[in-house]
Predicted model as a PDB file, atoms N, CA, C, CB and O in Angstrom, pLDDT in the B-factor column:
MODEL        1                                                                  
ATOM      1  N   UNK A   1       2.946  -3.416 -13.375  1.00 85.00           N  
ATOM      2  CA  UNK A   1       3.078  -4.617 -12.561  1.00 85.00           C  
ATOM      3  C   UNK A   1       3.422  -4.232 -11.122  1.00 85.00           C  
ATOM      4  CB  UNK A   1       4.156  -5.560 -13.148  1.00 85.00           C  
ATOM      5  O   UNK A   1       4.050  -3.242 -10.744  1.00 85.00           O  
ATOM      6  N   UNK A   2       2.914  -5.158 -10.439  1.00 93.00           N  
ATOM      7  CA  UNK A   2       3.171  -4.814  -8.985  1.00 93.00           C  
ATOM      8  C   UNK A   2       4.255  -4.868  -8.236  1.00 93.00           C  
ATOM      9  CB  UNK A   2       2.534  -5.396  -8.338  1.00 93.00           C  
ATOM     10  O   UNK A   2       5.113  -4.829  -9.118  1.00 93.00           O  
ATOM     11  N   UNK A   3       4.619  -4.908  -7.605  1.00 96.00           N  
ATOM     12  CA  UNK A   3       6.269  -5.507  -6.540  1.00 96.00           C  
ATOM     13  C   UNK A   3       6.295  -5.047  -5.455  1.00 96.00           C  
ATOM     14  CB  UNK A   3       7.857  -5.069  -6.972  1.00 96.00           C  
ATOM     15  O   UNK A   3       5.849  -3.960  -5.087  1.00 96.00           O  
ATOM     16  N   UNK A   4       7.083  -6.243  -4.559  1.00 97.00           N  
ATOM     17  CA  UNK A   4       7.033  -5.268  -3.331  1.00 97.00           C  
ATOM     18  C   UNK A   4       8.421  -4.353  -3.244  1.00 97.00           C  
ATOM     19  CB  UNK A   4       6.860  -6.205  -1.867  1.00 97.00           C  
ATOM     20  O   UNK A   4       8.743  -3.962  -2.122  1.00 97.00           O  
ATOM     21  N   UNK A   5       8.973  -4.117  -3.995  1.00 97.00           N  
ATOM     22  CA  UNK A   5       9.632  -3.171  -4.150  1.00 97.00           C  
ATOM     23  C   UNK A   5       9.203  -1.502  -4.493  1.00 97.00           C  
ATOM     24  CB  UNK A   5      10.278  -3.707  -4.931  1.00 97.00           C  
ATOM     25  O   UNK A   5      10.057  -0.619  -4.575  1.00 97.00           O  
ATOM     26  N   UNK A   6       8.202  -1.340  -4.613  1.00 97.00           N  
ATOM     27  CA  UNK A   6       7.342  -0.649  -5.376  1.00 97.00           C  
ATOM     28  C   UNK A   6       7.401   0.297  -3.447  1.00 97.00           C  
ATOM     29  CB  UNK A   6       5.625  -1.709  -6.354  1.00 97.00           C  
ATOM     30  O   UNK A   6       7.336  -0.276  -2.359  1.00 97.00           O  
ATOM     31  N   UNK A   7       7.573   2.198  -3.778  1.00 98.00           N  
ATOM     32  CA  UNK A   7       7.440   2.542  -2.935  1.00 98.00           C  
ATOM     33  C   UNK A   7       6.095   2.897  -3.211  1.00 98.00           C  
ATOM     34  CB  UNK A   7       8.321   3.229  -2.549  1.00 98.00           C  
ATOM     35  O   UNK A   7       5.474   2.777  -4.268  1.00 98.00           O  
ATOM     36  N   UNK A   8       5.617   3.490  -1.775  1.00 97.00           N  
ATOM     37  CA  UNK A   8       4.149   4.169  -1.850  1.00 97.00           C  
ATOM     38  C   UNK A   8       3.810   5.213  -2.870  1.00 97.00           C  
ATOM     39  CB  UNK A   8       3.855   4.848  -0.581  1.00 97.00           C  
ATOM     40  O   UNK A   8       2.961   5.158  -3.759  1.00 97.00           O  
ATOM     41  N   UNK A   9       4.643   6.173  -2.564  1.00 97.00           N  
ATOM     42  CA  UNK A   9       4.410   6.791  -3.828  1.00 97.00           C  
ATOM     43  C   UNK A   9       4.111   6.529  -5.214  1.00 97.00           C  
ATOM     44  CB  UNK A   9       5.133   7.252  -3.940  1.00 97.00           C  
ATOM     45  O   UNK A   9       3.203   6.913  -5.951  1.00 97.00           O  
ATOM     46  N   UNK A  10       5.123   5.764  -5.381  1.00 95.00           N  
ATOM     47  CA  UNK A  10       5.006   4.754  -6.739  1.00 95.00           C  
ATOM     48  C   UNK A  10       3.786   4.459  -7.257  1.00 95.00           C  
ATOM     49  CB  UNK A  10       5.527   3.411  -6.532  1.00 95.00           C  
ATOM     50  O   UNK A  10       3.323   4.736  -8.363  1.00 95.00           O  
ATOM     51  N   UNK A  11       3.105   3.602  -5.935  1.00 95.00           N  
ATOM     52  CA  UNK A  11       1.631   3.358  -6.360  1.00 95.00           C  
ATOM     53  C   UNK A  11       0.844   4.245  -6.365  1.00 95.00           C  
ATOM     54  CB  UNK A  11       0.998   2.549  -5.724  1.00 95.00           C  
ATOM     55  O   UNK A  11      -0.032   4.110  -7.220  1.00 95.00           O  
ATOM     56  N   UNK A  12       0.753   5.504  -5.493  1.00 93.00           N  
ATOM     57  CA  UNK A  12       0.101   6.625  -5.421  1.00 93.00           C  
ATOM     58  C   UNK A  12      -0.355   7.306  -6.920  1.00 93.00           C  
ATOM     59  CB  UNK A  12       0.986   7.483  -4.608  1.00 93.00           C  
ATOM     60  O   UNK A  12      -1.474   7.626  -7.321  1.00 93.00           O  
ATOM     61  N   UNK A  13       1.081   7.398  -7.631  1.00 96.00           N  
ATOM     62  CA  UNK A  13       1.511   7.935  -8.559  1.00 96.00           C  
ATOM     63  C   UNK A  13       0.583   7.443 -10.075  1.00 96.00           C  
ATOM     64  CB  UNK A  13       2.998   7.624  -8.433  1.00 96.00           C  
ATOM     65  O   UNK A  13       0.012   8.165 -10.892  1.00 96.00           O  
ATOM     66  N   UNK A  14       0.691   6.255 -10.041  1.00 95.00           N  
ATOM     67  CA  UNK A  14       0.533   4.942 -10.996  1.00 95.00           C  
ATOM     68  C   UNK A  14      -0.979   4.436 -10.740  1.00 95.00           C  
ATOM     69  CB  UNK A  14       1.737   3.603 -10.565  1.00 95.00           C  
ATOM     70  O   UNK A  14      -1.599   4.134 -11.760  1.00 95.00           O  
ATOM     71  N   UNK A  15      -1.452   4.345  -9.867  1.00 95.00           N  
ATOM     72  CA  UNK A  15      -2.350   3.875  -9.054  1.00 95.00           C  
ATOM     73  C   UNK A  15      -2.891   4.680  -7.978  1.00 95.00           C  
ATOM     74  CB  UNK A  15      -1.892   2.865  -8.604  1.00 95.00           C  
ATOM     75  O   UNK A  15      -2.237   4.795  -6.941  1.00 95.00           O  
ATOM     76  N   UNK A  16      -3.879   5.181  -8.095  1.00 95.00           N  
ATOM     77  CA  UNK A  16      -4.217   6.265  -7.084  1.00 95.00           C  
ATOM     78  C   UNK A  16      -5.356   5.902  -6.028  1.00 95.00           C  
ATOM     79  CB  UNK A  16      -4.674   7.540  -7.870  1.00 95.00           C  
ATOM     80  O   UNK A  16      -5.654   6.329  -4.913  1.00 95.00           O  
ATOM     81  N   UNK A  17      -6.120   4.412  -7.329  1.00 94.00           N  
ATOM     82  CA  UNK A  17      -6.828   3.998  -6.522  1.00 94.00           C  
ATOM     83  C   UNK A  17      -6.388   3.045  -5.269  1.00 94.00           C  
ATOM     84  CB  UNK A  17      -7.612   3.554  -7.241  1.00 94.00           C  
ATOM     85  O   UNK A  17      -7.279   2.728  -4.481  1.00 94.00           O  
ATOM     86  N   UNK A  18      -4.796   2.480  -5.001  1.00 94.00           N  
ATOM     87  CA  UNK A  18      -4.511   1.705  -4.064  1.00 94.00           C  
ATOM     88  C   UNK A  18      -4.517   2.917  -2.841  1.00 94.00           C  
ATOM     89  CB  UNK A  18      -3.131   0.815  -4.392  1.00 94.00           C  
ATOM     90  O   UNK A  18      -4.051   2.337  -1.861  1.00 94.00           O  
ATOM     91  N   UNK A  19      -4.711   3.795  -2.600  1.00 95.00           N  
ATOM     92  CA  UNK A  19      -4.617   5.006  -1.957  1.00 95.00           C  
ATOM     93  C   UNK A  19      -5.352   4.628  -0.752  1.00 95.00           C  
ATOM     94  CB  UNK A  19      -5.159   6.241  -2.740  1.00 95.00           C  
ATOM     95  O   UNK A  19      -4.981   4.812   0.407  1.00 95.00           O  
ATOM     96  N   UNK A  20      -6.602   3.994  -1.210  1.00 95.00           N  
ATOM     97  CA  UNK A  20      -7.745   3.423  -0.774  1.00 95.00           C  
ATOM     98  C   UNK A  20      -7.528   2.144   0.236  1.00 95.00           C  
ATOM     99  CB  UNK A  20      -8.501   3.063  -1.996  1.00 95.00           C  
ATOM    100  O   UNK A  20      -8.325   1.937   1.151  1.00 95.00           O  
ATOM    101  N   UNK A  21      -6.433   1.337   0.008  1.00 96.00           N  
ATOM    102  CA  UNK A  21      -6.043  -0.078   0.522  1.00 96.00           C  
ATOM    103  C   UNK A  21      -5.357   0.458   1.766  1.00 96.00           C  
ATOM    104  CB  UNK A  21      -5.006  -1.095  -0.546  1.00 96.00           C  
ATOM    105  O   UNK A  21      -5.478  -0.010   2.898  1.00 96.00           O  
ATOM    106  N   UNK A  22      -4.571   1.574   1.383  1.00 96.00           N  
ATOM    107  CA  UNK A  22      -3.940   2.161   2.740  1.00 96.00           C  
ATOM    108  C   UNK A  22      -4.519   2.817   3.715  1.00 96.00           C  
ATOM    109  CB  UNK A  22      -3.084   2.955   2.545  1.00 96.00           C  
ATOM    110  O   UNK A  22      -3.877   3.097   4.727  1.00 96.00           O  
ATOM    111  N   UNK A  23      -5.745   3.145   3.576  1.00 95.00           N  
ATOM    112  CA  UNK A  23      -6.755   4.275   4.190  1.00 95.00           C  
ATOM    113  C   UNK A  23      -7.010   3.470   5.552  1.00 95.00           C  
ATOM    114  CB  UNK A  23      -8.375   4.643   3.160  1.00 95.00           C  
ATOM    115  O   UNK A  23      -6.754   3.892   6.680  1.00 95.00           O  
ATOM    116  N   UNK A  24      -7.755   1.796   5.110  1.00 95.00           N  
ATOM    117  CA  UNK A  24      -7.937   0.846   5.602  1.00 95.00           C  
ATOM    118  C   UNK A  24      -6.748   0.397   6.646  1.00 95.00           C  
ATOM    119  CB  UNK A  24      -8.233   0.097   4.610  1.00 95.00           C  
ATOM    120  O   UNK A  24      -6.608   0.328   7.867  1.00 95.00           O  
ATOM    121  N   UNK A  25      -6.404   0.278   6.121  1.00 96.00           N  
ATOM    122  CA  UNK A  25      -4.932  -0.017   7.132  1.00 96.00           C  
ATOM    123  C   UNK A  25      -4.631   0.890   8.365  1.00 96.00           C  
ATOM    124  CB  UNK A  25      -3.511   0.205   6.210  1.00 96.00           C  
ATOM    125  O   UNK A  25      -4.364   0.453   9.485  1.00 96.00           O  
ATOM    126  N   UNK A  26      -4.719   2.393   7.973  1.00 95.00           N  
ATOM    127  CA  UNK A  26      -4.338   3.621   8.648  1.00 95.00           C  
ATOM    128  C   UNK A  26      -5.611   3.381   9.995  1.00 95.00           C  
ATOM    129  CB  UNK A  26      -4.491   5.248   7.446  1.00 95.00           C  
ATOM    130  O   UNK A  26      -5.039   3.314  11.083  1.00 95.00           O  
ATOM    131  N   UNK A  27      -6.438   3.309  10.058  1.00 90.00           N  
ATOM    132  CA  UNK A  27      -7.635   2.829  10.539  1.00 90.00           C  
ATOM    133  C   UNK A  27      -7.486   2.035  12.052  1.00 90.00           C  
ATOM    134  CB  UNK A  27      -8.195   1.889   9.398  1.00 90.00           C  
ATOM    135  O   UNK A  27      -7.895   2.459  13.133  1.00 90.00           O  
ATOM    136  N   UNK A  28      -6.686   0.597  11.748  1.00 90.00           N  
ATOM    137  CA  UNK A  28      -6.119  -0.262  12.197  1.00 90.00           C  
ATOM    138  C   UNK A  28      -5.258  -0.163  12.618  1.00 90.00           C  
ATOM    139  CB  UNK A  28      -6.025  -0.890  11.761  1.00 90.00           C  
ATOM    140  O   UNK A  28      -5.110  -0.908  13.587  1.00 90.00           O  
ATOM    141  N   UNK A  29      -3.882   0.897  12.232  1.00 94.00           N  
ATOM    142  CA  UNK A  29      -2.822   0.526  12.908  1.00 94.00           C  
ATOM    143  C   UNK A  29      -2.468   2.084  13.620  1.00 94.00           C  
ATOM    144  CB  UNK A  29      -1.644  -0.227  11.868  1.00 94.00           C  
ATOM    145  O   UNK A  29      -1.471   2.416  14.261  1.00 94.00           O  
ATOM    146  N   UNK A  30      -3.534   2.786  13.289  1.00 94.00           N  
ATOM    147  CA  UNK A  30      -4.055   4.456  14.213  1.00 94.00           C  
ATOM    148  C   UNK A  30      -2.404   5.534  13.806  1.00 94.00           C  
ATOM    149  CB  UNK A  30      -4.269   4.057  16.890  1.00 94.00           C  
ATOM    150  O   UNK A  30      -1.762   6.269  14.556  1.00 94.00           O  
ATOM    151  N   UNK A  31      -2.182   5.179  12.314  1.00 96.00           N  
ATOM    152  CA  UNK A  31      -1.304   5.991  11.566  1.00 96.00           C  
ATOM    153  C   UNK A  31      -1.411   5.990  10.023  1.00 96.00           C  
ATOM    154  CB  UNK A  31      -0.018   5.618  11.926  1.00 96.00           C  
ATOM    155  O   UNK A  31      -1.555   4.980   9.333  1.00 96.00           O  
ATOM    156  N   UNK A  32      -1.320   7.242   9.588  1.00 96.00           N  
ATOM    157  CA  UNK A  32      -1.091   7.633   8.100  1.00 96.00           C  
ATOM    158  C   UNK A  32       0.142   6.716   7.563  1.00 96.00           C  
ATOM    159  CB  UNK A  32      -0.710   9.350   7.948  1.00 96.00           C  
ATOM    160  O   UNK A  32       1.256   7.041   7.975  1.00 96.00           O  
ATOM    161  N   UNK A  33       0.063   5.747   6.799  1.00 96.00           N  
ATOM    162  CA  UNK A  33       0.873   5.182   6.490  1.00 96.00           C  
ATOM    163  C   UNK A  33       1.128   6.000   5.344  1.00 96.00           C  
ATOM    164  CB  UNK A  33       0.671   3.924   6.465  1.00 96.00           C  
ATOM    165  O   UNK A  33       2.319   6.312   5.374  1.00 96.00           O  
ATOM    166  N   UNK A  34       0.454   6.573   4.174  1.00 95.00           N  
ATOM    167  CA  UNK A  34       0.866   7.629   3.356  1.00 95.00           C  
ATOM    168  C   UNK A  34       2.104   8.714   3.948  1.00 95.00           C  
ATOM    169  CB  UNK A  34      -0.451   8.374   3.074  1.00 95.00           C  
ATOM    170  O   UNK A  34       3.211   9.128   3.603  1.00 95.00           O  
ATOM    171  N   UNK A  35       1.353   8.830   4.807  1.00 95.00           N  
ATOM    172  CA  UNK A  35       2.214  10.552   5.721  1.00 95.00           C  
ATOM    173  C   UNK A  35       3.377   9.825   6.530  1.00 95.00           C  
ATOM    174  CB  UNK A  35       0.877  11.710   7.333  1.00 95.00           C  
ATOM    175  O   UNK A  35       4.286  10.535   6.960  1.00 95.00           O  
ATOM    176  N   UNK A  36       3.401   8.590   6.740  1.00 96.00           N  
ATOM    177  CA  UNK A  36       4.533   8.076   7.425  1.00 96.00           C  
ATOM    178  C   UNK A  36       5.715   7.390   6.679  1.00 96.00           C  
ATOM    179  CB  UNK A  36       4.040   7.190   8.315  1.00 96.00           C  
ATOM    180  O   UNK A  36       6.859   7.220   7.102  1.00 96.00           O  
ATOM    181  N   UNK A  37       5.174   7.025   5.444  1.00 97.00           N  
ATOM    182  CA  UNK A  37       6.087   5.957   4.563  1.00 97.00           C  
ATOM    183  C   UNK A  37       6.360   6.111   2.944  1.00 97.00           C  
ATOM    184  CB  UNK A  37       5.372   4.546   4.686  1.00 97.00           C  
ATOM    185  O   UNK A  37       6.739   5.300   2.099  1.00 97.00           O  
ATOM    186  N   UNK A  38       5.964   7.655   2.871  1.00 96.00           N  
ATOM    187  CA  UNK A  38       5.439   7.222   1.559  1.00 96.00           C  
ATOM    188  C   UNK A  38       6.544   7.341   0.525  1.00 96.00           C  
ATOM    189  CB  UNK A  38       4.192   8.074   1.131  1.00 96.00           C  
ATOM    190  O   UNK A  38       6.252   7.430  -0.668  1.00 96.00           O  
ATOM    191  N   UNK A  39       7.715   7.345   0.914  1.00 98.00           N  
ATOM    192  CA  UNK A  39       9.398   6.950   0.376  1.00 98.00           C  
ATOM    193  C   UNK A  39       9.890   5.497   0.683  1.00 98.00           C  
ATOM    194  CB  UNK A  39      10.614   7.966   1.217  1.00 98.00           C  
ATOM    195  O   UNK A  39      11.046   5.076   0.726  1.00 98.00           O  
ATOM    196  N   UNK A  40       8.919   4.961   0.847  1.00 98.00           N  
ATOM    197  CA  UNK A  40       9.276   3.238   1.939  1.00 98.00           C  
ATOM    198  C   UNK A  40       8.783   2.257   0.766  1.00 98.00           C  
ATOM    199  CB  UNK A  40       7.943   2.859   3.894  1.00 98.00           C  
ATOM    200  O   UNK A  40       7.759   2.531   0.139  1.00 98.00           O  
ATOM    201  N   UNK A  41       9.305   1.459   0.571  1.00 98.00           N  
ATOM    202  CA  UNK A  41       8.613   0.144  -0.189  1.00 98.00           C  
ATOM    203  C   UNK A  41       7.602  -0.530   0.203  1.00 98.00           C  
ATOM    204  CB  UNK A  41       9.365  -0.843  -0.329  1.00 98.00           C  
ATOM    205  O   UNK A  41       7.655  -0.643   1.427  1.00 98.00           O  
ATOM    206  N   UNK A  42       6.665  -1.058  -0.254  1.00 98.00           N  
ATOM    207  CA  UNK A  42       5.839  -2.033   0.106  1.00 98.00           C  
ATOM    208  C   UNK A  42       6.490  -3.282   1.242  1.00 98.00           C  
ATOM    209  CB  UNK A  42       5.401  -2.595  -1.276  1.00 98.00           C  
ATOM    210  O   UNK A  42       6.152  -3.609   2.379  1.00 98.00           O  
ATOM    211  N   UNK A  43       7.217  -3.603   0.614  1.00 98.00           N  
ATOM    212  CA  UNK A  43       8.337  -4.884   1.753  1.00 98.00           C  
ATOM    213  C   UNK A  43       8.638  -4.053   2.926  1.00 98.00           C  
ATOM    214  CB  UNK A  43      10.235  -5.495   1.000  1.00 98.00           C  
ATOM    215  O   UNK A  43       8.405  -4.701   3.946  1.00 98.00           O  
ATOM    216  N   UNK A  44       9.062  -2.879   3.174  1.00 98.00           N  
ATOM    217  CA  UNK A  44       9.587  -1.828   3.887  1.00 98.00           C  
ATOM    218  C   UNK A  44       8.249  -1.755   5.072  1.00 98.00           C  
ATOM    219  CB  UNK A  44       9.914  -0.352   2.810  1.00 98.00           C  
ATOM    220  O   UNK A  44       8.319  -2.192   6.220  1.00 98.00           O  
ATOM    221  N   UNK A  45       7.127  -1.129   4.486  1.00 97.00           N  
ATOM    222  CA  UNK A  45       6.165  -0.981   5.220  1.00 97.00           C  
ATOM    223  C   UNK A  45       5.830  -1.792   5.762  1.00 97.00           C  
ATOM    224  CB  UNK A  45       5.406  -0.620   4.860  1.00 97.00           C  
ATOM    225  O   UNK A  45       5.704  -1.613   6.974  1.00 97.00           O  
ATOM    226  N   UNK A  46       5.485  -3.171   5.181  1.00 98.00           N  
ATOM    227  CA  UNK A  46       4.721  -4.418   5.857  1.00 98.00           C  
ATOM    228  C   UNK A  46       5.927  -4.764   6.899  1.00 98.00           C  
ATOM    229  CB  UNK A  46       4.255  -5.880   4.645  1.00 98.00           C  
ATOM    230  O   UNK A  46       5.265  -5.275   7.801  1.00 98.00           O  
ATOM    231  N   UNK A  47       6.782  -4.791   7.179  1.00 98.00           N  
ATOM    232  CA  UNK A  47       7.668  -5.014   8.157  1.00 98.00           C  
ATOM    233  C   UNK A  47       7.620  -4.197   9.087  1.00 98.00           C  
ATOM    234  CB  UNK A  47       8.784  -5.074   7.794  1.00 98.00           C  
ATOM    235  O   UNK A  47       7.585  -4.668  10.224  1.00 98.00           O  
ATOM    236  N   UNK A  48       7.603  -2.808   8.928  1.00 96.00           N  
ATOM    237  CA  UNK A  48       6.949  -1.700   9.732  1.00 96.00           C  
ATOM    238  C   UNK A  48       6.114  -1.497  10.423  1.00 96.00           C  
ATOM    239  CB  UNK A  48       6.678  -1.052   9.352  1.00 96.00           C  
ATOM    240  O   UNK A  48       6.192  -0.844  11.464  1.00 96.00           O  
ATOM    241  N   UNK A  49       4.846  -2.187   9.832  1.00 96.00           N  
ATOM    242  CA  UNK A  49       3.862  -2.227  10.841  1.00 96.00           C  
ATOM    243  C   UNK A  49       2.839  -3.595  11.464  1.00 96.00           C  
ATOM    244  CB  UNK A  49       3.066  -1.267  10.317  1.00 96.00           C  
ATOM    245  O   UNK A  49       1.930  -3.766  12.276  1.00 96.00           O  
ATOM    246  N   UNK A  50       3.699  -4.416  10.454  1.00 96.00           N  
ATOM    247  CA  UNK A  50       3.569  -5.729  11.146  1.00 96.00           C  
ATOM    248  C   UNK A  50       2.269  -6.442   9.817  1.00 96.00           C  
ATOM    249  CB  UNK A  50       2.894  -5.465  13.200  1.00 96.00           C  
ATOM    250  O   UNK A  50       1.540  -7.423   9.960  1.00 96.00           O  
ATOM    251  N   UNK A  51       2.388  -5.464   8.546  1.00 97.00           N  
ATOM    252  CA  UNK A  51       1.246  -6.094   7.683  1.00 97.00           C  
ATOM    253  C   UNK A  51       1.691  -7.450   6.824  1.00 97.00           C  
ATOM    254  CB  UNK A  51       0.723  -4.925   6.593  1.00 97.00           C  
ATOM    255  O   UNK A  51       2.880  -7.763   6.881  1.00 97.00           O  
ATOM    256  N   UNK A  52       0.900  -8.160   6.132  1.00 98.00           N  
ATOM    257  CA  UNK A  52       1.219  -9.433   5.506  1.00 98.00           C  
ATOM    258  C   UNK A  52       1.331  -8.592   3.923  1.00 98.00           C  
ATOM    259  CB  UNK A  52      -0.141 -10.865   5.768  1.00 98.00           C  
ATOM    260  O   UNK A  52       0.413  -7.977   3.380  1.00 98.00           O  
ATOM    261  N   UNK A  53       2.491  -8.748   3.493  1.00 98.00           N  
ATOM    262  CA  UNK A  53       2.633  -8.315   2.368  1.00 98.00           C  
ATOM    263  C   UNK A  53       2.381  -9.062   1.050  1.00 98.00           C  
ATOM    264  CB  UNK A  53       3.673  -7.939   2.439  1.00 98.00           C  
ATOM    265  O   UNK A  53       2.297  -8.399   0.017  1.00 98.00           O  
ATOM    266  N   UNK A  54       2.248 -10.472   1.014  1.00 97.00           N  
ATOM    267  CA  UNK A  54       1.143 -10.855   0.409  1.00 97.00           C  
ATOM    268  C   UNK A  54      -0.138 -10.686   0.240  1.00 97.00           C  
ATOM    269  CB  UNK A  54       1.110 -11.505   0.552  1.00 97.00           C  
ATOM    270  O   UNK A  54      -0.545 -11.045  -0.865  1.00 97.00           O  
ATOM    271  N   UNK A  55      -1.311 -10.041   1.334  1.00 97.00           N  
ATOM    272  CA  UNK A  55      -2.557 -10.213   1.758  1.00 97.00           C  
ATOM    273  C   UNK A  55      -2.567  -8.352   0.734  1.00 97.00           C  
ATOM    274  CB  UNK A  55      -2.901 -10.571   3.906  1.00 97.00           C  
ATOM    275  O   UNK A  55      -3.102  -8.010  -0.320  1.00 97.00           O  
ATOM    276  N   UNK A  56      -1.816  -7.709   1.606  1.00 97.00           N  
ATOM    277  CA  UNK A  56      -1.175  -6.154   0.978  1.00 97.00           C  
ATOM    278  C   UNK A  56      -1.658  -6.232  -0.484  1.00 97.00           C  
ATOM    279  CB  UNK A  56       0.804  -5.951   1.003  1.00 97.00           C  
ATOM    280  O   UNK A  56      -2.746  -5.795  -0.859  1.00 97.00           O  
ATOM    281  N   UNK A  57      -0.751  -6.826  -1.267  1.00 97.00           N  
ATOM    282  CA  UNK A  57      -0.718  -6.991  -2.539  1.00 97.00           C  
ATOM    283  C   UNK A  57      -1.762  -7.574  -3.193  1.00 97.00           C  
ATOM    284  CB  UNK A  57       0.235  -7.557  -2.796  1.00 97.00           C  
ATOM    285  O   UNK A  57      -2.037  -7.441  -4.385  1.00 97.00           O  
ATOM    286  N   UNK A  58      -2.378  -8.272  -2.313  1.00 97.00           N  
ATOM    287  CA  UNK A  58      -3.186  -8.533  -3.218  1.00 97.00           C  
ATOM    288  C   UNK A  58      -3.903  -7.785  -3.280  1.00 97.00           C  
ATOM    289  CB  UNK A  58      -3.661  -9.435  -3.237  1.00 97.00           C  
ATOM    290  O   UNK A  58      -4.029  -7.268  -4.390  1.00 97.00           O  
ATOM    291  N   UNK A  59      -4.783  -7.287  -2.155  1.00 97.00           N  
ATOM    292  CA  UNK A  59      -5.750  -5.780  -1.911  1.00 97.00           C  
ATOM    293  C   UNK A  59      -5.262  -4.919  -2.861  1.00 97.00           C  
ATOM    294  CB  UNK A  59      -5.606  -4.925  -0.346  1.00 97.00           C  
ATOM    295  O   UNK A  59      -6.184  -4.560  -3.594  1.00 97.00           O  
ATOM    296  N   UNK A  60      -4.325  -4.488  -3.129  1.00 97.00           N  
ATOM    297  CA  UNK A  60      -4.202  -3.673  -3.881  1.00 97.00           C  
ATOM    298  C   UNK A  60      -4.057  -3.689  -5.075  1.00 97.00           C  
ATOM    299  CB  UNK A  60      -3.637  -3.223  -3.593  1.00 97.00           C  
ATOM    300  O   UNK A  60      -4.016  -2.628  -5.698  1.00 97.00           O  
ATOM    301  N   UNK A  61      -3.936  -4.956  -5.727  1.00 96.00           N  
ATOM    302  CA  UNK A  61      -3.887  -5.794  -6.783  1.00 96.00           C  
ATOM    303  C   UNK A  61      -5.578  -5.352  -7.492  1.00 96.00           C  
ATOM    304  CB  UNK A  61      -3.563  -7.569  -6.186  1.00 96.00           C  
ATOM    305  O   UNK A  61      -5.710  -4.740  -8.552  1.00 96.00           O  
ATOM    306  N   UNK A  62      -6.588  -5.772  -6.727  1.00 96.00           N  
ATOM    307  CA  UNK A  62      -7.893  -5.972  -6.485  1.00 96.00           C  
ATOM    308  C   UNK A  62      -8.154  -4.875  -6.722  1.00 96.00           C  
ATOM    309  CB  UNK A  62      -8.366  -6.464  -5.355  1.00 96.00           C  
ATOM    310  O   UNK A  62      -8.874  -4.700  -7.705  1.00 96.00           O  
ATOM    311  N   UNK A  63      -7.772  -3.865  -6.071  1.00 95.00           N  
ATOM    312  CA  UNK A  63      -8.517  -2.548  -5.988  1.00 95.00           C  
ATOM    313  C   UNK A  63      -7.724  -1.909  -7.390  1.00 95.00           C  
ATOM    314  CB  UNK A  63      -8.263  -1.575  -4.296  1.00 95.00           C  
ATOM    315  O   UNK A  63      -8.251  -0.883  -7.820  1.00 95.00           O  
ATOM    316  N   UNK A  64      -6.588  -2.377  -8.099  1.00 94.00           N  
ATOM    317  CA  UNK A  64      -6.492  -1.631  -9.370  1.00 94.00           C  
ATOM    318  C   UNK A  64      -7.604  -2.262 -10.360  1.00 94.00           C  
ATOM    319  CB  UNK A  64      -4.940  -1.745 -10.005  1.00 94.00           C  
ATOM    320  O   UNK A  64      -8.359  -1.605 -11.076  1.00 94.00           O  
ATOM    321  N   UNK A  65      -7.555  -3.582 -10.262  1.00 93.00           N  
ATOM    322  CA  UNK A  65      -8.351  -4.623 -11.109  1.00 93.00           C  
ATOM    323  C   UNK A  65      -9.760  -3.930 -11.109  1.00 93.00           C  
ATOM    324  CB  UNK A  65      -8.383  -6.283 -10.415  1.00 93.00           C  
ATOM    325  O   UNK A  65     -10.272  -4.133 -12.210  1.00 93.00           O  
ATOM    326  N   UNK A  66     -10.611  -3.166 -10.270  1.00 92.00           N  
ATOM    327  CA  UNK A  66     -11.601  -2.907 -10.132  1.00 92.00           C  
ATOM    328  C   UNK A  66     -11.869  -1.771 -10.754  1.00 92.00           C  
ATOM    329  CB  UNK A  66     -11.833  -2.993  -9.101  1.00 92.00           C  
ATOM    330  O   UNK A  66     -12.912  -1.577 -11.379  1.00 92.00           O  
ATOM    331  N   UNK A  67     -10.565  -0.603 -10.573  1.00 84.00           N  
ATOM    332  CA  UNK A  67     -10.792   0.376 -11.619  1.00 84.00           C  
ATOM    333  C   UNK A  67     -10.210   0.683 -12.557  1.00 84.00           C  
ATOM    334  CB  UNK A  67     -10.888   1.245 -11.334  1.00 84.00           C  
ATOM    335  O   UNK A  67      -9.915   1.815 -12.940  1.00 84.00           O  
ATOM    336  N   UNK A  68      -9.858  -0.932 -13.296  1.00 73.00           N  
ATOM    337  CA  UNK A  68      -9.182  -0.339 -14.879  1.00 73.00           C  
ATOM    338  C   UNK A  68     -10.292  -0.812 -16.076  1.00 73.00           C  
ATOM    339  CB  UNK A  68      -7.348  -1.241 -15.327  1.00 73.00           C  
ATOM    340  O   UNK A  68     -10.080  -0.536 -17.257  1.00 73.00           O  
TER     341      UNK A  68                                                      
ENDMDL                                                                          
END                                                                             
């Protein structure tokens, strides 16, 4: 299950395909959010870089849904 408690790693770990949701992001906000956060929570990050942590979750929600 998801949460925004959930650090990056976490999902990395568990989920390798959300790896992918962050790539996107990194893109956009012209930083490795992996290489910058990846001890940080989901809630943690989206405050960090200004992402919607609903919109977050769900993307990444999506992108497990796609490869289980």
């Amino acid at each position: 299950m998801l949460t925004k408690d959930m650090t990056i790693l976490d999902l990395a770990e568990k989920h390798p395909e959300s790896l992918q949701v962050f790539k996107a992001y990194d893109h956009c906000l012209d930083v490795c959010i992996c290489c910058e956060s990846l001890f940080e929570t989901l809630e943690r990050v989206c405050d960090k870089y200004g992402i919607d942590l609903d919109k977050l979750m769900t993307e990444i929600d999506e992108a497990i849904q796609l490869n289980s």
